[in-house]
N, C-alpha and C positions, 0 to 999 in steps of 0.2 A: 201652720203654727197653731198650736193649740190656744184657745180663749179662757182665758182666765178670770173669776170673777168677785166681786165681793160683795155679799148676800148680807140684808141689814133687818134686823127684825127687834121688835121692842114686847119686852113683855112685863105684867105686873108686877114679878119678886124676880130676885134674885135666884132662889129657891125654884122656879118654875123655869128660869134661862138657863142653870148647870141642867137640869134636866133636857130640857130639851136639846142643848146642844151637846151632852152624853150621849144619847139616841141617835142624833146626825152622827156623830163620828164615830160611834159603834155601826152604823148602816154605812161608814164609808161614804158619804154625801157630802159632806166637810170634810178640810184638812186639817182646819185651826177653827176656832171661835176665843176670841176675845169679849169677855164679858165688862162692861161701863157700868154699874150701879149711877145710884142718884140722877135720870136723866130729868128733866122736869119737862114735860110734854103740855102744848096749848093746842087746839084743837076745835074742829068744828064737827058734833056728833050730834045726829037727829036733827035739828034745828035751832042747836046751841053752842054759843061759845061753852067748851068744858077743858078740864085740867089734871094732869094725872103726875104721881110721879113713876116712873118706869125701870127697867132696865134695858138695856139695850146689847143688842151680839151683833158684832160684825163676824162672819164665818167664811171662811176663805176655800173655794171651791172653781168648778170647770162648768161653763156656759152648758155642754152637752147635760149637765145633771139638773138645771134651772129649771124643766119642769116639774120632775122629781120631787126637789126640794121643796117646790109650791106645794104640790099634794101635800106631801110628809106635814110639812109645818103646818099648811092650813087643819088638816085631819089631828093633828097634836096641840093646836092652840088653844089657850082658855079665849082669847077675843071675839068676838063674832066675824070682825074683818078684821083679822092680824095684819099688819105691817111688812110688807114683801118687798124688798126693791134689790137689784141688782145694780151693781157701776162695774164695769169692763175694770180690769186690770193692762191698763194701758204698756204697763213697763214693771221689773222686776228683775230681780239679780237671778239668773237663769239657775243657778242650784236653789233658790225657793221655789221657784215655778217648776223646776223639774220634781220638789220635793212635794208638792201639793197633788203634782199630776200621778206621780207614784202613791200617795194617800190615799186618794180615792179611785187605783186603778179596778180595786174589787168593789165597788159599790153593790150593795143586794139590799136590798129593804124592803122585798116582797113578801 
């Protein structure tokens, strides 16, 4: 069975998350990204409590492309350490997951 995943990354604007997840889905790397404005992010950076406010993309994708996705997004981030994490997609009505896996059956982002 194929592994299915949901890819989370937070970035400065709005403006910078439609970009960037324009590029994943034009590379075929994602199937979906769903963009959250207003995230209010607390944090510990350098040797400080610090505070940002964010946006955040959830991007719906296939384990097999996860280190891909790392590359692509680390080498397109404004952050110095972008935000990367994966959760398995445990469960899913099988015409989404089949429609995710046909999304990025062509992935090329070379």
């Amino acid at each position: 069975m194929e592994s299915f995943i949901l890819v989370m990354t937070t970035l400065p604007s709005r403006e910078e998350a439609e970009q960037l997840a324009e590029r994943l889905l034009k590379a075929r790397l994602i199937a979906c990204a769903n963009i959250v404005p207003a995230v209010s992010s607390l944090f510990h950076w350098k040797g400080k409590l610090d505070r940002a406010e964010e946006v955040l993309v959830l991007m719906k994708s296939r384990k097999k492309y996860f280190k891909d996705l790392t590359e692509w997004i680390q080498a397109h981030h404004s952050y110095e350490v972008p935000e990367i994490i994966a959760l398995p997609i445990v469960a899913g009505s099988q015409e989404y997951l089949d429609w995710i896996e046909e999304e990025t059956s062509l992935a090329d982002w070379n």
